[in-house]
C-alpha positions as CSV (number, residue, x, y, z in Angstrom):
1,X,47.2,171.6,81.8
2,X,48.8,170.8,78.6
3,X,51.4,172.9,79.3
4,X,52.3,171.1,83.0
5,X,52.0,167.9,81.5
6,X,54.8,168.9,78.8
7,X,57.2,170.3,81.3
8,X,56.4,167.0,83.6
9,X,57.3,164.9,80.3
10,X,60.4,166.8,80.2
11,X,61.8,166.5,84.0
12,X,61.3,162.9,83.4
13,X,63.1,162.3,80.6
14,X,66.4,164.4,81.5
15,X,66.3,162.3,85.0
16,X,66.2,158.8,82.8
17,X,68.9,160.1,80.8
18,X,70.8,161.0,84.5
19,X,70.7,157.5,85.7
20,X,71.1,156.1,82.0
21,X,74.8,158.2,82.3
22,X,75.3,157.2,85.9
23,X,74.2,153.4,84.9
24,X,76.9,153.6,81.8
25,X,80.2,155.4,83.6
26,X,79.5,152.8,86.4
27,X,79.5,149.9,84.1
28,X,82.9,151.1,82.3
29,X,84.2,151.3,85.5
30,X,83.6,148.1,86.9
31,X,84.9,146.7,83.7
32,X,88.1,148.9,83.7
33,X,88.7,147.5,87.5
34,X,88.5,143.8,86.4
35,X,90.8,143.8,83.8
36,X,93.2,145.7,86.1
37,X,92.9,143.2,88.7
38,X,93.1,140.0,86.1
39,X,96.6,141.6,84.5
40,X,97.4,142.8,88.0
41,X,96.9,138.6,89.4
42,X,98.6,137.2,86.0
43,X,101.8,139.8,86.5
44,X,101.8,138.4,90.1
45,X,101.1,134.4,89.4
46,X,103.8,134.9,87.0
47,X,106.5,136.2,89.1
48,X,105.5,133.9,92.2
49,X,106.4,131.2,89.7
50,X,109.3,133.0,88.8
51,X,110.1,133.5,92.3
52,X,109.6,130.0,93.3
53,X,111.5,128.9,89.9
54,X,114.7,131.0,91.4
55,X,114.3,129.8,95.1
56,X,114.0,126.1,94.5
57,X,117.2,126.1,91.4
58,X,119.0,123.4,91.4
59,X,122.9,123.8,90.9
60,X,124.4,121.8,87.5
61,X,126.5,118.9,89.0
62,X,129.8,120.2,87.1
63,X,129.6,123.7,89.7
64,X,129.1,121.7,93.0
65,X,132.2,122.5,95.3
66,X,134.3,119.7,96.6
67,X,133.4,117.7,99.0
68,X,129.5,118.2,98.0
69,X,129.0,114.8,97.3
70,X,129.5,112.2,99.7
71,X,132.9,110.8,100.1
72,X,133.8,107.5,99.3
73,X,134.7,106.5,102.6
74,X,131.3,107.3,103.9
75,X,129.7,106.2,101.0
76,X,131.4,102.3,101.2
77,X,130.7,102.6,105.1
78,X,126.8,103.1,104.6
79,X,126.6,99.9,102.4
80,X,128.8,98.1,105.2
81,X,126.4,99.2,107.3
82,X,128.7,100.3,109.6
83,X,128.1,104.4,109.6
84,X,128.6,105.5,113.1
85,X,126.5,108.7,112.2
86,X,123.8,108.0,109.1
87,X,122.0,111.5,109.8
88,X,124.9,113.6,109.6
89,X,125.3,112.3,106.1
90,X,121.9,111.3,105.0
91,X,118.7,114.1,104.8
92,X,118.8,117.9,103.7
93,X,121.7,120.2,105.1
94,X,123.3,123.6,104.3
95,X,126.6,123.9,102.5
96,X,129.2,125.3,104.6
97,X,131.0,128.4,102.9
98,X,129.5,131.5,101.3
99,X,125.8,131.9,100.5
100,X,126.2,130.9,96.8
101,X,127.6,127.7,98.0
102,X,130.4,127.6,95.3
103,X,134.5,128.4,96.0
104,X,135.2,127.8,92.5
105,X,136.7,131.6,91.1
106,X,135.3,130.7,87.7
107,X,132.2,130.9,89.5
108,X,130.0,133.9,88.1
109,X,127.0,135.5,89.9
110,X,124.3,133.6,87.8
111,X,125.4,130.0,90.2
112,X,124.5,132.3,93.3
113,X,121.1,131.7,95.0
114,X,119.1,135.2,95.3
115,X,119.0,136.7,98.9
116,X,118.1,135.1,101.6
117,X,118.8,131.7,100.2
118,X,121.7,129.6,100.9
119,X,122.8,126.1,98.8
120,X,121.4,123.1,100.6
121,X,122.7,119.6,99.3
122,X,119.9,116.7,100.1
123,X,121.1,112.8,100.1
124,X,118.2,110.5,99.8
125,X,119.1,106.6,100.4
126,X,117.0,104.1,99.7
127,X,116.9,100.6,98.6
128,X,114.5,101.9,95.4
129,X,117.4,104.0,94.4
130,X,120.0,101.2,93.5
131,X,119.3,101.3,89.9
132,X,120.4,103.7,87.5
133,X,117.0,105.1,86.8
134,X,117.7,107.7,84.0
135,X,119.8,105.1,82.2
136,X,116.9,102.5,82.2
137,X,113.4,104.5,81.7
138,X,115.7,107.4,80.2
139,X,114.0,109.6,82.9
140,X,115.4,111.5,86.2
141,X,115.1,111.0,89.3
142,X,112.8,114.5,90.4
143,X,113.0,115.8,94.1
144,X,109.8,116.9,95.0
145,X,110.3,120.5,97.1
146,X,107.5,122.0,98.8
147,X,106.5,125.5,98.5
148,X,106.6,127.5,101.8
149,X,103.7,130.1,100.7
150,X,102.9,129.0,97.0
151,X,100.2,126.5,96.4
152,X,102.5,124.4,93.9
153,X,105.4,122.1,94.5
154,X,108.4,122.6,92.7
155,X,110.8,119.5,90.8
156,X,114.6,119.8,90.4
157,X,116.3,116.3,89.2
158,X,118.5,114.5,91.2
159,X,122.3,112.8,90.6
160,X,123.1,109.3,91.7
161,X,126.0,109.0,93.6
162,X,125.9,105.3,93.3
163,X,124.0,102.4,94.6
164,X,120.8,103.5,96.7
165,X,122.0,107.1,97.0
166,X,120.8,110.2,95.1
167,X,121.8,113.9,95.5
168,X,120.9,117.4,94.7
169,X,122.1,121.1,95.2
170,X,119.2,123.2,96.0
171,X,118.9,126.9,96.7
172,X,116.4,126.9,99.3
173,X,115.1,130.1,101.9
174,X,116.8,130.2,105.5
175,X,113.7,129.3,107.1
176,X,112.9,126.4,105.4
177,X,114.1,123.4,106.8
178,X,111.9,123.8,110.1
179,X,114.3,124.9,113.5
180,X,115.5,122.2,115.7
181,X,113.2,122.1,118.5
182,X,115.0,122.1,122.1
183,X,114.4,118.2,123.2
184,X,114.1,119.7,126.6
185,X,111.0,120.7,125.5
186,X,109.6,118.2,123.6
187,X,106.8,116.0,125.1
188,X,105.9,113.0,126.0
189,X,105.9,110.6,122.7
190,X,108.2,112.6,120.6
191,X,108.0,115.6,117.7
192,X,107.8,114.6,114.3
193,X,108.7,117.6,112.1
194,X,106.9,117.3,109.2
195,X,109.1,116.7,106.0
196,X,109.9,119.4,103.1
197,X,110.6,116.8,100.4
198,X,110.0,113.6,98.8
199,X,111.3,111.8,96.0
200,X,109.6,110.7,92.2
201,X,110.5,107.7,90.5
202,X,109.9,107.7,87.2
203,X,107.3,105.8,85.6
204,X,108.4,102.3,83.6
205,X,106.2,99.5,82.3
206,X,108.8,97.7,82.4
207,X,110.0,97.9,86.0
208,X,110.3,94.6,87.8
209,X,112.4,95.6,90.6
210,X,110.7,94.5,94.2
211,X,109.0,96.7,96.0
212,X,106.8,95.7,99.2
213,X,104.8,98.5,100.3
214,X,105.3,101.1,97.4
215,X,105.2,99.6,94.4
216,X,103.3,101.0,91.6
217,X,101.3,98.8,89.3
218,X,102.0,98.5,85.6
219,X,98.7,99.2,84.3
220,X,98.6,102.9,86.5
221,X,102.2,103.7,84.8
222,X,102.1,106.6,87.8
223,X,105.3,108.3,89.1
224,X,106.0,106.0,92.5
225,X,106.6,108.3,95.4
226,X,110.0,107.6,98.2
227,X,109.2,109.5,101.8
228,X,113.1,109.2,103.1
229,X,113.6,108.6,106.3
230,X,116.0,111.4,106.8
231,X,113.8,114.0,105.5
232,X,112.1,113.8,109.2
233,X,113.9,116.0,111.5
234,X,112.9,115.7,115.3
235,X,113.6,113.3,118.4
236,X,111.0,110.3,118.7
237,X,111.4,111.1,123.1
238,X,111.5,113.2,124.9
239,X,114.4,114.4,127.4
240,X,112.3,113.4,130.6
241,X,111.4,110.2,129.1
242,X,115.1,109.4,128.9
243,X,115.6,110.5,132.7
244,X,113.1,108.4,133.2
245,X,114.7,105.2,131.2
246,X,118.3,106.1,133.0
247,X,116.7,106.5,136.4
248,X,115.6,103.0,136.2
249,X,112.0,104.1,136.9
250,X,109.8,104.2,133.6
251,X,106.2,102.7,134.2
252,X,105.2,103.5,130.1
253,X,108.6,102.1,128.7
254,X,106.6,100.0,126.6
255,X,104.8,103.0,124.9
256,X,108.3,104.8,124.4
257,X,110.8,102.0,123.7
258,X,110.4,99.3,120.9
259,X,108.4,99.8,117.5
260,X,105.2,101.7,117.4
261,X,102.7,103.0,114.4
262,X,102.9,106.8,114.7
263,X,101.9,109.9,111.6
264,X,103.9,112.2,110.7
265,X,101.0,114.9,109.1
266,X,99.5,112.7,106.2
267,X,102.3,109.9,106.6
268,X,102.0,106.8,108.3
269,X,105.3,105.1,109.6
270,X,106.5,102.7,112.3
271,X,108.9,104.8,115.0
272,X,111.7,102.5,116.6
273,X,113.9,103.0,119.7
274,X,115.9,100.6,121.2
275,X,119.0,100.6,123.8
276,X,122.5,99.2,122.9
277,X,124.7,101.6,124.4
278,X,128.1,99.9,123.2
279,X,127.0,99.5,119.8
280,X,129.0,100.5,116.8
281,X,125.8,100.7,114.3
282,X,122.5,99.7,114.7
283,X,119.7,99.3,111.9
284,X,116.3,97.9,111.6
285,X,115.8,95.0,109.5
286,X,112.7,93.3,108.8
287,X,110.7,92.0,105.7
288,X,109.8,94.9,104.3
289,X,113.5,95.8,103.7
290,X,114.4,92.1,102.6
291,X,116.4,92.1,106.2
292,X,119.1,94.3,104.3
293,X,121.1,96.2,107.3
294,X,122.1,98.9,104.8
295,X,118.3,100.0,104.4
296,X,117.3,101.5,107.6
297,X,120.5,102.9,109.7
298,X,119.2,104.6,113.2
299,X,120.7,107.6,114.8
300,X,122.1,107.7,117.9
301,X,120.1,110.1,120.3
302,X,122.2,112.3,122.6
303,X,121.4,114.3,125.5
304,X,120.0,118.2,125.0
305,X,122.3,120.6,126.1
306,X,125.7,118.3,125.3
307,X,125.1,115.5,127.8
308,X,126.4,112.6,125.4
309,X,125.0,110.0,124.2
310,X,121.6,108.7,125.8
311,X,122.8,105.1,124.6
312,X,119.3,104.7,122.8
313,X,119.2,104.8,118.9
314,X,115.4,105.7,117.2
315,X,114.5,106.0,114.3
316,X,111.3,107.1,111.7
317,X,110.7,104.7,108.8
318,X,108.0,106.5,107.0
319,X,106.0,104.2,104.6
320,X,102.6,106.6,103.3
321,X,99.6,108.0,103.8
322,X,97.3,104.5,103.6
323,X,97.4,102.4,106.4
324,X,97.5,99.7,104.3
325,X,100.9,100.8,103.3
326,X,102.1,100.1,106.5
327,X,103.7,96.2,107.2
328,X,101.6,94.8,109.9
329,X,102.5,91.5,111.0
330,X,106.0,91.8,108.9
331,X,109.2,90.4,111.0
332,X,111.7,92.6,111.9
333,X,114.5,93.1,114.2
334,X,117.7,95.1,114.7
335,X,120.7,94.3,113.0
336,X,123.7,95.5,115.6
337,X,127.3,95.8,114.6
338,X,129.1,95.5,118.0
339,X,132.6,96.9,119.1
340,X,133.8,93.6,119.1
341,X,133.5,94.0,114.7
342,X,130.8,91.4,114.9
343,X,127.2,91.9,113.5
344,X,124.0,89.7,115.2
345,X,120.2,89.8,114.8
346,X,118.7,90.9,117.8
347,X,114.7,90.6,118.5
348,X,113.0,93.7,119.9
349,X,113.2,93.2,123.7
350,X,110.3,95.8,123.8
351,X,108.4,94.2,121.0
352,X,104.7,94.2,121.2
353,X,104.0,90.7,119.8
354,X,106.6,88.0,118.3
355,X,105.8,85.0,115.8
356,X,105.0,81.7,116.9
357,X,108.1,79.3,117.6
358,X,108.5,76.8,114.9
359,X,109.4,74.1,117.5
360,X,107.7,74.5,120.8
361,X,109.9,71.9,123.0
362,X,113.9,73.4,121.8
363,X,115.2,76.1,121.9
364,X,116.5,78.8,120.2
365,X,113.3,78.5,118.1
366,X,111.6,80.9,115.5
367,X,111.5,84.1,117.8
368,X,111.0,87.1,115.5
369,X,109.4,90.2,116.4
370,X,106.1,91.5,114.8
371,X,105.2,95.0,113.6
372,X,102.0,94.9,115.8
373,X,98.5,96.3,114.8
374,X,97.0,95.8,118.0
375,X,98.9,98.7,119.9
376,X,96.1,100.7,122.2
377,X,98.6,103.4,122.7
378,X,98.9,104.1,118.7
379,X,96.0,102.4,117.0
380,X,93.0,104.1,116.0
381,X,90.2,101.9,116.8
382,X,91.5,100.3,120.1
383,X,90.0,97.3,122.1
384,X,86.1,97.3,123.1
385,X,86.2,96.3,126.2
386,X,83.1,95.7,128.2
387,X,84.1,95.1,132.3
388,X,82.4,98.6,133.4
389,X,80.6,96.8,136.2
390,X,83.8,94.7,137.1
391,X,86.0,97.7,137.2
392,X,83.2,99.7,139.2
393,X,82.6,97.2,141.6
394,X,87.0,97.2,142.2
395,X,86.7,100.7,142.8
396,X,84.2,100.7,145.3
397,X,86.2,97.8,147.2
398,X,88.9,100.1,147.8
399,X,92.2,101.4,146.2
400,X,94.4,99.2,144.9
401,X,98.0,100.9,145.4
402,X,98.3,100.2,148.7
403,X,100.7,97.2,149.6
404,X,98.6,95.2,151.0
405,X,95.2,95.4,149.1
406,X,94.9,91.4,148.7
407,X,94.2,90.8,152.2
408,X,92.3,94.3,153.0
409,X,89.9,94.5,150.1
410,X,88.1,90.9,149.8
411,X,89.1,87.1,150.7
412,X,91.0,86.0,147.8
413,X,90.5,82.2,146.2
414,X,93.1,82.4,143.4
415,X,92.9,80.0,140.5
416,X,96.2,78.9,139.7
417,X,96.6,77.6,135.9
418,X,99.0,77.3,133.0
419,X,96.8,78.0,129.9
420,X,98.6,75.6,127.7
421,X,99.0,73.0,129.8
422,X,94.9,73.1,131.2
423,X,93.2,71.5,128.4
424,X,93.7,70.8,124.6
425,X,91.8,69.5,121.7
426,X,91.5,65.7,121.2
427,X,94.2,66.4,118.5
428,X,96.7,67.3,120.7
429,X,96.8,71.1,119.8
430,X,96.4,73.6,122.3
431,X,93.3,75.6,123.1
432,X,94.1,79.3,121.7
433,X,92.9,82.6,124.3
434,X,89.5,82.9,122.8
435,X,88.8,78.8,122.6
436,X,89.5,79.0,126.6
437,X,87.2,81.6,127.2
438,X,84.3,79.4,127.8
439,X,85.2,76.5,129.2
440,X,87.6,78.0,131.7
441,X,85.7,80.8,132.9
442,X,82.3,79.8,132.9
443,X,82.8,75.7,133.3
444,X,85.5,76.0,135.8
445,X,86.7,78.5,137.4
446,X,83.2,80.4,138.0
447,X,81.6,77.2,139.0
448,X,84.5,76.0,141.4
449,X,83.6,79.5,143.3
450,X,87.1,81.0,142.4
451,X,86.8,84.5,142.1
452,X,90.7,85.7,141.2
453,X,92.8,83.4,138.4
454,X,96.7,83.5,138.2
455,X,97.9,83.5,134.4
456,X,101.2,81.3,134.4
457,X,103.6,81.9,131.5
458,X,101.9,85.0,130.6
459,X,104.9,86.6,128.5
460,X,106.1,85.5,125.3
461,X,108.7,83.0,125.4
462,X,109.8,80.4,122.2
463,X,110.7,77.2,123.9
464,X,107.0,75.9,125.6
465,X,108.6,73.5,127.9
466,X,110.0,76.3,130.0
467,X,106.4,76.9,131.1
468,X,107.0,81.0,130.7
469,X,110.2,80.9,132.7
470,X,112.9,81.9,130.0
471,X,111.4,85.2,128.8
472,X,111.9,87.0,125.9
473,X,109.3,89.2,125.1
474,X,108.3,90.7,128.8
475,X,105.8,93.2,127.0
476,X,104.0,90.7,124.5
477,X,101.6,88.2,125.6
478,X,102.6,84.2,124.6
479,X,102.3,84.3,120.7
480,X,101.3,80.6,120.5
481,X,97.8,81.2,121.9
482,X,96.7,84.3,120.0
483,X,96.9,88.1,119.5
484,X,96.7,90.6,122.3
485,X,93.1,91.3,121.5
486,X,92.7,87.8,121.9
487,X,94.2,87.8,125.4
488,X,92.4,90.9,125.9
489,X,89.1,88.9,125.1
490,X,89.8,86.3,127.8
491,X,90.5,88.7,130.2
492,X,87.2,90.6,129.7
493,X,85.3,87.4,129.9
494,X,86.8,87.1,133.5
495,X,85.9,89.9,134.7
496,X,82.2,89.6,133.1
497,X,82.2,86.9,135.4
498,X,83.6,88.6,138.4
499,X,86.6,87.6,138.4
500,X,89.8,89.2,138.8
501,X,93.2,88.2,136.8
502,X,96.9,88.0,138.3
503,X,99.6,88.0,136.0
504,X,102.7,85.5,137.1
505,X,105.8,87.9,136.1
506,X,109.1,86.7,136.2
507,X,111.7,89.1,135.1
508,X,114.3,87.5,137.8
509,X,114.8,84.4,135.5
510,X,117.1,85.6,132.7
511,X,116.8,83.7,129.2
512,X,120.9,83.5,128.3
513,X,119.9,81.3,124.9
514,X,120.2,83.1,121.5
515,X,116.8,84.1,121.4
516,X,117.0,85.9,124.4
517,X,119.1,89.4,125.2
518,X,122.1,87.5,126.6
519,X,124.6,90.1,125.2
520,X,122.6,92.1,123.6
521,X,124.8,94.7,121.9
522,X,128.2,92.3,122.2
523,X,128.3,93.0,126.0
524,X,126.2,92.1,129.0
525,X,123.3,94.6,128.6
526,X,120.3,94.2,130.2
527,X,122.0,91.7,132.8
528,X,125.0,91.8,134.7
529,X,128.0,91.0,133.8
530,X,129.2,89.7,137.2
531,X,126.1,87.1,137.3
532,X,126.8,86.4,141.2
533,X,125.2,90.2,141.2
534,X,121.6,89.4,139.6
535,X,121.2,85.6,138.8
536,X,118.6,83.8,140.2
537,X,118.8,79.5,140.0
């Protein structure tokens, strides 16, 4: 027994010493395998970083080739604001010539870009840029690049050309700047490419110099960002919106045309498009750009496939990626210099809402446009409207595209009534959309039996004693008497009384005053310019 026992005692302890061995080799080896892989990641972090140090270098300003930098003549036309073609000047584009982007036979192989690359020049204007930034904060001016595959961004410093315009040589990958997408194949709404720059100011306690919507406070001394307009490649519509807008059939011209809040990926910015067909230069002017004409130029958008120009200029005005950075309720308008050498503010004549006329019985009057927050195609938190029932009950009366749905669906009693003229405080002042709501619906027009009303004087128009009948804002509502969602209020208190709303639209009666679009781009636009052709007295 003794002898078992002792030979048990010893199987045991050459197994333990076995697994002890197995236990220790694999230990070592685990160990060996991390440090492999940690030198392994380092050697690789270290030469993505070199990689990404090479592909984003920025070429010294004394070995640009000529013409790099933007000629004079364009230069003085873009503070004239008169450059027929902003974008072919403006944004990130690829040097012409050999990869290395530098003719000069001094040249040596160290100024080339490695393979693959090719020397792209980027032109950022911007009022913020007017200063000479290094020679006040003794700091550059950084272009902010963004990594295609590495997780880090990469600085190079800009030169300043002169007032409001920086530039910088960059050897950048050939894909990039995103492709050009076909515009016959762009839908509805537009394609926003998103941008591969931006631009850093630097920090200054002591910098006074206005700034709206991106200004940095004093006491957060942090680098201010600048999203350039340029930087955002794409068209804002699409080619069969346009055949829609020349066909002369477009029923959502007012989601397309005029100025909307749209995002580009995490940045908010107001898209404009307007017609002026015969204009030299158009730009958008408003108070976020102290109505300067140089500050926002618009391109000209042409055809796809070479059909020429559409005669509609748009245009991306990127502000950030708060909502509050955005100017609602700002003026603007579009600053047009015609063929005729002439420049003239023009209002939007697809604006969503317009300010209230400083002087309701002459006109011209105050008639600017508004950058509206109440757009239902764009905003995020539209209307709550509550006219189920009203709507469901239409519907079961019947379609209502056939011609002659008045007569066939119900007898009609139809309210006739010019809100500003129906009732007004004791005051004087007139009762606003939501003030009416009440004593029109309920007090009145319910109780007289009524169950359609007709809205006279509906669209916007400055001068009041024209009851409605000179125009010039056909896709706003009348600014004196509230907001759209204050129109949109009255509305669904109508129908949460049963009753139906007309809208009086007069488009034949033409407002030729210089509020209106009489002229609009120097030259009979939206009317003719034989009047016996379209006028109606």
């Amino acid at each position: 027994v003794s002898a078992v026992r002792l030979r048990l005692a010893h199987s045991q302890g050459r197994f333990l010493r076995v697994i002890v061995a197995v236990v220790v080799v694999v230990a070592v080896a685990v160990v060996f395998a991390v440090v492999v892989v940690a030198v392994v990641g380092v050697v690789v972090v270290r030469r993505g970083m070199t990689c990404a140090a090479e592909l984003f270098s920025a070429l010294d300003r004394q070995l640009w080739p000529a013409g790099t930098s933007l000629d004079e003549l364009q230069f003085s036309a873009l503070h004239r604001a008169q450059h027929r073609s902003p974008g072919d000047a403006l944004g990130c584009h690829r040097l012409s010539g050999e990869s290395s982007g530098n003719n000069n036979s001094s040249s040596t192989s160290s100024n080339s870009p490695r393979p693959g690359c090719h020397w792209h020049v980027v032109r950022v204007w911007h009022p913020r840029l007017e200063p000479d930034w290094e020679a006040e904060t003794g700091k550059k001016v950084l272009l902010q690049l963004n990594a295609l595959e590495e997780p880090h961004l990469r600085q190079v410093p800009m030169v300043r050309r002169g007032p409001w315009l920086y530039e910088a040589v960059v050897a950048l990958p050939e894909d990039w700047l995103a492709a050009e997408r076909d515009p016959g194949l762009v839908p509805p709404g537009g394609s926003l490419q998103l941008p591969r720059y931006s631009v850093l100011l630097p920090s200054s306690k002591n910098n006074n110099i206005n700034n709206n919507h991106n200004k940095v406070s004093e006491e957060s001394c942090q680098k201010e960002i600048l999203h350039d307009t340029f930087g955002y490649p794409g068209v804002l519509l699409a080619e069969s919106e346009l055949d829609e807008w020349q066909g002369g059939f477009f029923p959502g011209v007012a989601d397309a045309m005029g100025c909307h809040c749209v995002r580009a990926g995490v940045v908010l910015g107001l898209r404009f498009a307007v017609w002026a067909p015969r204009a030299e230069f158009v730009s958008v002017v408003g108070d976020w750009n102290q109505w300067d004409g140089r500050a926002s130029p618009m391109r000209r958008r042409f055809r796809a496939l070479g059909g020429g120009f559409s005669g509609v200029w748009e245009l991306f005005v990127p502000f950030g990626a708060s909502q509050c950075s955005v100017p609602f309720g700002d003026k603007y308008a579009y600053r047009i210099h015609t063929s005729h050498g002439t420049d003239v503010i023009r209002t939007d004549p697809f604006a969503q809402e317009f300010e209230v006329p400083n002087d309701l019985n002459q006109c011209p009057a105050l008639n600017a446009s508004l950058v509206s927050a109440h757009d239902e195609a764009y905003r995020e938190e539209p209307f709550s409207w509550s006219d189920q029932d009203w709507l469901q009950e239409r519907d079961r009366l019947g379609p209502a595209t056939e011609a002659a749905w008045f007569c066939s669906r119900q007898p009609m009693a139809i309210y006739e009534v010019h809100l500003p003229s129906w009732r007004r405080k004791e005051s004087g002042e007139l009762l606003g959309y939501r003030d009416l709501a009440k004593p029109l619906v309920v007090a009145h027009v319910k109780a007289m039996n009524f169950n359609y009303v007709e809205l006279i004087g509906l669209a916007h128009h400055p001068f009041l004693g024209s009851w409605g009948y000179q125009v010039t804002g056909f896709y706003a509502c009348f600014s004196l008497l509230g907001s759209p969602d204050d129109l949109r209020f009255l509305i669904d208190s109508f129908h949460a009384a049963g009753i139906g709303v007309i809208m009086d639209f007069v488009p034949a009666h033409f407002c030729k005053d210089p509020c209106g679009f009489s002229d609009f781009d120097g030259l009979p636009t939206f009317e003719y310019d034989d009047p016996k052709e379209g006028e109606q007295k």
